[in-house]
MDAnalysis code that builds the backbone (N, CA, C; Angstrom):
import MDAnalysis as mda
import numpy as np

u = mda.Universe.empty(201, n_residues=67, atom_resindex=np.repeat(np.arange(67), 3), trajectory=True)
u.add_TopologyAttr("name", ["N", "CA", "C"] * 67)
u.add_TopologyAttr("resid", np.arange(1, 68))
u.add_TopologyAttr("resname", ["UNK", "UNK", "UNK", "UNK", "UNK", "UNK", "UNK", "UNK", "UNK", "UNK", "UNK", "UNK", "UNK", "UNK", "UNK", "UNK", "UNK", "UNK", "UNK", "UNK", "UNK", "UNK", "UNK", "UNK", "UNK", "UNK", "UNK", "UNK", "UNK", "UNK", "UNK", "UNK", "UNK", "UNK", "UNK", "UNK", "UNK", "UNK", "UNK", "UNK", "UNK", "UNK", "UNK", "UNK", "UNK", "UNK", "UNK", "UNK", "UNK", "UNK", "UNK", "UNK", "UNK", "UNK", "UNK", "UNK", "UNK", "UNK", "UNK", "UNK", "UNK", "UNK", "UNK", "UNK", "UNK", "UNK", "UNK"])
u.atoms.positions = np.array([
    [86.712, 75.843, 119.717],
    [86.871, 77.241, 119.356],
    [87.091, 77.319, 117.847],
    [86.385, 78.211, 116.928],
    [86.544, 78.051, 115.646],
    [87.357, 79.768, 115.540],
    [87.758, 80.341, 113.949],
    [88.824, 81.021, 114.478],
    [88.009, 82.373, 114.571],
    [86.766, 82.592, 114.457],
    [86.274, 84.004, 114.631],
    [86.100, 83.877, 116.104],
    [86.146, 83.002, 116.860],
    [86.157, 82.894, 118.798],
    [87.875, 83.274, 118.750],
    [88.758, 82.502, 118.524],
    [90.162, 83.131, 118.182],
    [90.806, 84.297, 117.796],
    [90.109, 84.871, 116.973],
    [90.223, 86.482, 116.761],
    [89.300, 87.484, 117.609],
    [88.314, 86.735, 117.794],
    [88.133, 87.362, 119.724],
    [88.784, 87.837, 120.824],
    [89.196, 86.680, 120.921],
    [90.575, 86.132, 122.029],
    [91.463, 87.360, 121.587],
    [91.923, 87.280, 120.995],
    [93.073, 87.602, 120.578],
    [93.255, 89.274, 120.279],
    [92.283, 89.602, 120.430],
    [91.871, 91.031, 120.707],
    [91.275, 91.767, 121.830],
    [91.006, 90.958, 122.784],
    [91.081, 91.331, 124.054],
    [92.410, 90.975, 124.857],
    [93.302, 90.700, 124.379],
    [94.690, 90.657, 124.905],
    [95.660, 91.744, 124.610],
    [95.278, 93.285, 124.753],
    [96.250, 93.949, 124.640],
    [97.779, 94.280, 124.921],
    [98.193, 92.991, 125.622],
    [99.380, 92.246, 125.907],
    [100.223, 91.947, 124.370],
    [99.439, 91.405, 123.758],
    [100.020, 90.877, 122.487],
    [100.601, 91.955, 121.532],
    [101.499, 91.393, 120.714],
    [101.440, 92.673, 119.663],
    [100.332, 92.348, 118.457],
    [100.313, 93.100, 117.889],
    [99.097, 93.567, 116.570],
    [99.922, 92.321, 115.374],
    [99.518, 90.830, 115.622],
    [99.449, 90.132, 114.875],
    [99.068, 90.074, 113.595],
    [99.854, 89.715, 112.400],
    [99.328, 89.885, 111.287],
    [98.607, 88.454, 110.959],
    [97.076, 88.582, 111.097],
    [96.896, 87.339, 111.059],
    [96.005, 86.537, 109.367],
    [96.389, 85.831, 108.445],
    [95.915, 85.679, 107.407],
    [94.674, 84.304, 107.383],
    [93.769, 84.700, 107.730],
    [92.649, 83.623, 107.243],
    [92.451, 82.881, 105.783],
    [92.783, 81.616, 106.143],
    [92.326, 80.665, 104.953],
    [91.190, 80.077, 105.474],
    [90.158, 80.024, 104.350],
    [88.854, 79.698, 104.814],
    [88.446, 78.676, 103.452],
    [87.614, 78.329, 103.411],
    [86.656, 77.659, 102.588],
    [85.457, 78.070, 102.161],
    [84.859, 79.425, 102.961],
    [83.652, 80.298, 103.272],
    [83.906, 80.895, 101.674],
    [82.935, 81.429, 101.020],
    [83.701, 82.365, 99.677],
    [82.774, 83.532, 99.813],
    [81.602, 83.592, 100.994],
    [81.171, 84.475, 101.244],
    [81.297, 85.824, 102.072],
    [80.858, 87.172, 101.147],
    [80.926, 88.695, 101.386],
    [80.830, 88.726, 103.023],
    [80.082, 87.995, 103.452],
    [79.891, 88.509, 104.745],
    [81.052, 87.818, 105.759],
    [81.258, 86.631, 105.768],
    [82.778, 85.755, 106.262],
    [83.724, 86.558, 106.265],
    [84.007, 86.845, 104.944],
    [85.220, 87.654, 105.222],
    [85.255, 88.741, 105.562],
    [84.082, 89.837, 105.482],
    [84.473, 91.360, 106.273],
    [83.998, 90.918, 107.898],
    [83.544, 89.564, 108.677],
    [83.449, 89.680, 109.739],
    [84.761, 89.114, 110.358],
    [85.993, 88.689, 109.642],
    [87.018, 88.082, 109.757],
    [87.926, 89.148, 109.802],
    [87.590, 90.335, 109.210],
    [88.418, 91.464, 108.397],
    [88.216, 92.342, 109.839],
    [87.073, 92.739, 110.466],
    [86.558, 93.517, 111.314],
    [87.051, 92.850, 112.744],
    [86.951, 91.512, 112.734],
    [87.683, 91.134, 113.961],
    [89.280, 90.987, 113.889],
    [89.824, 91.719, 112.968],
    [91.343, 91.468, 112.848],
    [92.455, 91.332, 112.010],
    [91.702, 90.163, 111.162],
    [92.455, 89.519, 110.157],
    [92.897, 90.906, 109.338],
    [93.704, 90.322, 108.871],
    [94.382, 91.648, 107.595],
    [94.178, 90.559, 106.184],
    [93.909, 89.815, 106.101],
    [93.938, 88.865, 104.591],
    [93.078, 87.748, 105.150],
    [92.141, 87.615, 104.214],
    [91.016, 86.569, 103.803],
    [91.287, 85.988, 102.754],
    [91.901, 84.587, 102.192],
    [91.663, 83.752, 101.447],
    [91.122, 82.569, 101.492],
    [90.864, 82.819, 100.148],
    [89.625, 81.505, 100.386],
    [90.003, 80.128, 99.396],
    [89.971, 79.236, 99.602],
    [90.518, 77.507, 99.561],
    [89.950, 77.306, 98.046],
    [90.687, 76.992, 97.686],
    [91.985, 76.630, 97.446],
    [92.863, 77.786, 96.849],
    [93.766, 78.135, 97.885],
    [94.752, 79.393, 97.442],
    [95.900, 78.730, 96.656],
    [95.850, 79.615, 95.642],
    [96.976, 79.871, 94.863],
    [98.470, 79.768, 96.067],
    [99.658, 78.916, 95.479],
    [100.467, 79.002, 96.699],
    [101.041, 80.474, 96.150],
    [101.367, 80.804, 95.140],
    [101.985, 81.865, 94.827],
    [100.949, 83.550, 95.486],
    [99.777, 83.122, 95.601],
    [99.046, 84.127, 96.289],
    [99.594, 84.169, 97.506],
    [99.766, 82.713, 98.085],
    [99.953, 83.051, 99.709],
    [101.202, 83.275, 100.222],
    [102.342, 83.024, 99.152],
    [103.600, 83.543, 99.558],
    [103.512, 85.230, 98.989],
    [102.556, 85.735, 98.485],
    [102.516, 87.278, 97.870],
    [102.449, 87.613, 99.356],
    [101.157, 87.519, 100.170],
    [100.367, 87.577, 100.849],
    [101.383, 87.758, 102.301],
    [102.091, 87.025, 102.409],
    [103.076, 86.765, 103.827],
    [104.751, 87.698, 103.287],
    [104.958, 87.680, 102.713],
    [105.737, 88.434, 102.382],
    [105.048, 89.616, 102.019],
    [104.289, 90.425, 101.694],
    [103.752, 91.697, 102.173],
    [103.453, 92.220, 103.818],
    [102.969, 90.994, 104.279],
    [102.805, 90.769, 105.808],
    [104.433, 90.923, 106.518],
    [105.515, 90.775, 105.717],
    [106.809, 90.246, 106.534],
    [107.427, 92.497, 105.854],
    [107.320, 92.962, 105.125],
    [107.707, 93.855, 104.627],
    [107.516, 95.431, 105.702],
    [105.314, 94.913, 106.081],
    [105.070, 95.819, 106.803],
    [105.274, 95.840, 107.918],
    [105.587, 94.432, 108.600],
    [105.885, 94.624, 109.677],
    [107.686, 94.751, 110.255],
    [108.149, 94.849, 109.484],
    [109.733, 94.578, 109.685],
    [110.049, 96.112, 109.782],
    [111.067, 96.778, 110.721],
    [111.463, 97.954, 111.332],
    [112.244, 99.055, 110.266],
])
């Protein structure tokens, strides 16, 4: 299963809650990421991420989802 079969999954489980899910990829292509974006993902980065991007990135993720 690669993770666009995973963000499949994972959207026919209306059981779950609305996961914030951040793709790191290696892909650097337009089309990868809005089909990553459309099945779910809320953040597409692409390899080699900045660590300071990806702690931006999860802590925006931890802000919107917190009550």
């Amino acid at each position: 299963m690669d993770g666009y079969q995973l963000l499949e999954e994972l959207q026919q489980q209306p059981h779950l809650p609305q996961l914030p899910i951040i793709v790191i990829s290696g892909f650097a292509f337009q089309e990868e990421q809005q089909r990553a974006l459309k099945l779910g993902a809320r953040h597409y980065l692409v390899k080699p991420v900045s660590l300071t991007k990806l702690i931006e990135v999860i802590e925006a993720e931890a802000h919107t989802s917190s009550p």
